[in-house]
C-alpha positions as CSV (number, residue, x, y, z in Angstrom):
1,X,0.0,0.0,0.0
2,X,1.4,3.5,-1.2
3,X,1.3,4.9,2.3
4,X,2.7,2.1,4.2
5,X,6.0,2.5,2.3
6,X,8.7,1.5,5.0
7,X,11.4,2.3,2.9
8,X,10.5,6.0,2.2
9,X,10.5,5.8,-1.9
10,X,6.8,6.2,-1.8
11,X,7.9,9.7,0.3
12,X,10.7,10.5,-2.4
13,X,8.6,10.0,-5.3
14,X,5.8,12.2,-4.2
15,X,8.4,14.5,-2.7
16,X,9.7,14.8,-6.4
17,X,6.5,15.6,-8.0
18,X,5.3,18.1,-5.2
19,X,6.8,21.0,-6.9
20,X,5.4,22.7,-10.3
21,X,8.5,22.9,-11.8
22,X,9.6,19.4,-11.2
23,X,6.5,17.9,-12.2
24,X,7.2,19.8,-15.9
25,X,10.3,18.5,-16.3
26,X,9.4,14.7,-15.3
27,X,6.5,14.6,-16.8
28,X,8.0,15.9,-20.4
29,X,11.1,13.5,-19.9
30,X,8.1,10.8,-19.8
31,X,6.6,12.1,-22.5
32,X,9.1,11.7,-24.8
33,X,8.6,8.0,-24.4
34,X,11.1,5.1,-25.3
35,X,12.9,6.4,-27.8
36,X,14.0,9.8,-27.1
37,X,15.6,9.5,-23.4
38,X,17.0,13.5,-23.4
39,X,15.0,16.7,-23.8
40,X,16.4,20.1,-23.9
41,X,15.5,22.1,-20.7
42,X,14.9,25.0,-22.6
43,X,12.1,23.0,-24.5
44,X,9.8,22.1,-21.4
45,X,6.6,23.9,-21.8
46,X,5.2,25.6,-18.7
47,X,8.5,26.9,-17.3
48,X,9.1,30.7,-17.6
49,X,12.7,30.9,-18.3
50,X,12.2,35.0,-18.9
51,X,11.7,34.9,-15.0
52,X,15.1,35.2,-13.2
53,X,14.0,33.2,-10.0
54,X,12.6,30.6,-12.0
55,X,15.9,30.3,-13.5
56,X,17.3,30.3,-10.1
57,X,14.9,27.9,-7.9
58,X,15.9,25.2,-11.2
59,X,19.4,25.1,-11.7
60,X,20.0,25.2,-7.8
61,X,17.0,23.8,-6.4
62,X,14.2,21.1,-8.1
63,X,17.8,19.8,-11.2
64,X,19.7,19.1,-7.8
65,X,16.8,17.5,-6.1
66,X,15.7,15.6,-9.1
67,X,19.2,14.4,-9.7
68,X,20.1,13.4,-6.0
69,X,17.5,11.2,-5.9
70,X,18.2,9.3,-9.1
71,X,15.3,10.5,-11.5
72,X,16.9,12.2,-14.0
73,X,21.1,13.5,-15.2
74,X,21.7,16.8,-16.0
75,X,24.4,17.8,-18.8
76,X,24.8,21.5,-18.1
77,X,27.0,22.1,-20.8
78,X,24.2,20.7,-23.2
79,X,21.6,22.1,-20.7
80,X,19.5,18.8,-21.5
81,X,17.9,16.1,-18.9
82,X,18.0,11.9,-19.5
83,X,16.5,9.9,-17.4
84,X,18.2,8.9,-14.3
85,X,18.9,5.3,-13.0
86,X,16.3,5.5,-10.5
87,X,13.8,6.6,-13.1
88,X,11.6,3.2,-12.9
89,X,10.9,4.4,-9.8
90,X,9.2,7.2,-10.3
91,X,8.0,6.2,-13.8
92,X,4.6,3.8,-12.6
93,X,3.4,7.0,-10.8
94,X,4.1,9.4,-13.6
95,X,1.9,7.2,-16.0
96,X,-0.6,6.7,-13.6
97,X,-1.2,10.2,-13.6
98,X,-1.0,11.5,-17.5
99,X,-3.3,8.6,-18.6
100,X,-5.7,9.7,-16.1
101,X,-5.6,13.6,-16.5
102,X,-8.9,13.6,-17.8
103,X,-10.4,12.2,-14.2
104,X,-8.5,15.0,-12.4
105,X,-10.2,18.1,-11.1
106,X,-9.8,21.0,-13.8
107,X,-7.5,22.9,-11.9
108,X,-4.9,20.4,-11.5
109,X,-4.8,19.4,-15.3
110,X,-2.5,22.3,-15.9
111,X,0.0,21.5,-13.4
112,X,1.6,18.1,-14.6
C-alpha cells in the first residue's frame, strides 16, 4: 500500500512531483517516451525561463533534487535532462497520472 512504504521511496517520489516545476520537467522527460531518453531544458513547456527566479529555484533547487534522488542527469553544458537510473521508480506513478488527467479536477490538469 502506497502509504505504508517503509522504505521511504513512496515519500521521495511524491516529494519529487510536489513542486510545479519538477512535475514539468518529469512529466516531459516521460513524455518523450522510449525512444528519445533527453530533452532540452529549454524545450519544457510551462517553465518561464524570462523569470530570473525561475531560472534560479531550477538550476539550484528542483535539477539538484531531481538528480540526487536518481530521477533524471543533468548535462549542463548541453543544458539537457535523461532519465536517471532511478527513473523506474518514479516512472509507474508518472503514467498513472498523465493517462488519467482527464479524471483530475480541472485545476490540477495544468499542473503536470
Amino acid at each position: 500500500m502506497l502509504g505504508h512504504s517503509h522504505n521511504g521511496v513512496a515519500d521521495e517520489v511524491l516529494d519529487a512531483l510536489n513542486h510545479p516545476i519538477r512535475r514539468r520537467l518529469l512529466f516531459s522527460l516521460y513524455e518523450q517516451g522510449k525512444n528519445v531518453r533527453c530533452i532540452s531544458i529549454h524545450q519544457v513547456s510551462g517553465l518561464a525561463f524570462e523569470e530570473e527566479n525561475t531560472q534560479t529555484a531550477l538550476y539550484h533547487m528542483h535539477l539538484p533534487k531531481l538528480e540526487e534522488k536518481g530521477y533524471v542527469r543533468y548535462d549542463g553544458d548541453e543544458h539537457t535532462i535523461t532519465q536517471g537510473p532511478e527513473w523506474d521508480q518514479i516512472k509507474p506513478l508518472l503514467r498513472l497520472i498523465y493517462n488519467h488527467l482527464d479524471e483530475l479536477p480541472h485545476p490540477m490538469r495544468g499542473t503536470v
